[in-house]
C-alpha positions in Angstrom: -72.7 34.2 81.8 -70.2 31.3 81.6 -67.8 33.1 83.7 -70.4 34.6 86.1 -71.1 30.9 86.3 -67.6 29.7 86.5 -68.5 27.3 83.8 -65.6 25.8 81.4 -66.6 24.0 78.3 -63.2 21.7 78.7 -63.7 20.9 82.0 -64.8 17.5 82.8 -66.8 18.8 85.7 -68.7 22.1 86.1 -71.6 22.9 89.2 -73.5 24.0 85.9 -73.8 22.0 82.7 -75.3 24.9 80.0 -78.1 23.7 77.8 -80.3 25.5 75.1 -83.5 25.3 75.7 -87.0 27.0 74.1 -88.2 29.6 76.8 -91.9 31.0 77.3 -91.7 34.7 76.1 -94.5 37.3 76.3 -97.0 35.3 78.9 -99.5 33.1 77.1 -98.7 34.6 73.9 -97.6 31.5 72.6 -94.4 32.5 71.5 -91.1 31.4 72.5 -87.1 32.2 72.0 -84.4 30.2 72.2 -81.8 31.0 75.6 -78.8 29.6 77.3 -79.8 28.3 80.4 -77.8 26.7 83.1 -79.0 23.4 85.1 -77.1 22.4 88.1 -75.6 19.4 88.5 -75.5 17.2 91.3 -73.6 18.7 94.5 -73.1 17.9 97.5 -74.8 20.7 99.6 -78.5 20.5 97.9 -79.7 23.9 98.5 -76.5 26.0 98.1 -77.0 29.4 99.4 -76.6 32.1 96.3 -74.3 35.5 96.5 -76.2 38.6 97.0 -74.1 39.4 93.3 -75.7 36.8 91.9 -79.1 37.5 93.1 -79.7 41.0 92.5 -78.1 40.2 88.5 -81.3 37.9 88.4 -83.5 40.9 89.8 -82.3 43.0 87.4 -82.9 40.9 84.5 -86.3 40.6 85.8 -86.9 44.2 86.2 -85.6 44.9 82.6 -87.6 42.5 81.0 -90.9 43.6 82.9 -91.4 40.3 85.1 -94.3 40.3 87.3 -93.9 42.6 90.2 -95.1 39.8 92.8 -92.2 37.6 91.2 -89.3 40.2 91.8 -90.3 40.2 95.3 -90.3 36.8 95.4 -86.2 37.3 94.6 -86.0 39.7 96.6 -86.8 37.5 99.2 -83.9 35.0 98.5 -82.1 34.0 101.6 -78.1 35.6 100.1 -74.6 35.3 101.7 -72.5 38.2 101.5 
């Protein structure tokens, strides 16, 4: 994911910073696993328009790990530049 993200450890300024962080797993089943995730930091343009790459790598993560079928559309629906 880092270089999907374009993020460098040794840089002193990424669009990402990477955290770890306990994510819900399974619905309400209580349980939880521990996952990379990536926080954006401040940028200028607030609401940067994602790559079409980008988002269909997000739609099939959700498709592989059995995500809601009313939440894929939802990424489906993002707005994408070519």
């Amino acid at each position: 994911m880092d270089v999907s993200e374009g993020y460098h450890s040794d840089r002193e300024r990424n669009a990402y910073r990477r955290v770890e962080m306990n994510v819900a797993r399974g619905g309400n089943t209580g349980k939880s696993l521990l996952a990379h995730v990536y926080l954006v930091c401040e940028r200028e343009e607030p609401n940067p328009i994602p790559h079409r790459d980008y988002v269909a790598r997000i739609v099939a993560g959700a498709r592989m790990w059995g995500l809601p079928v009313d939440y894929i559309q939802e990424l489906e629906g993002i707005e994408v530049k070519a």
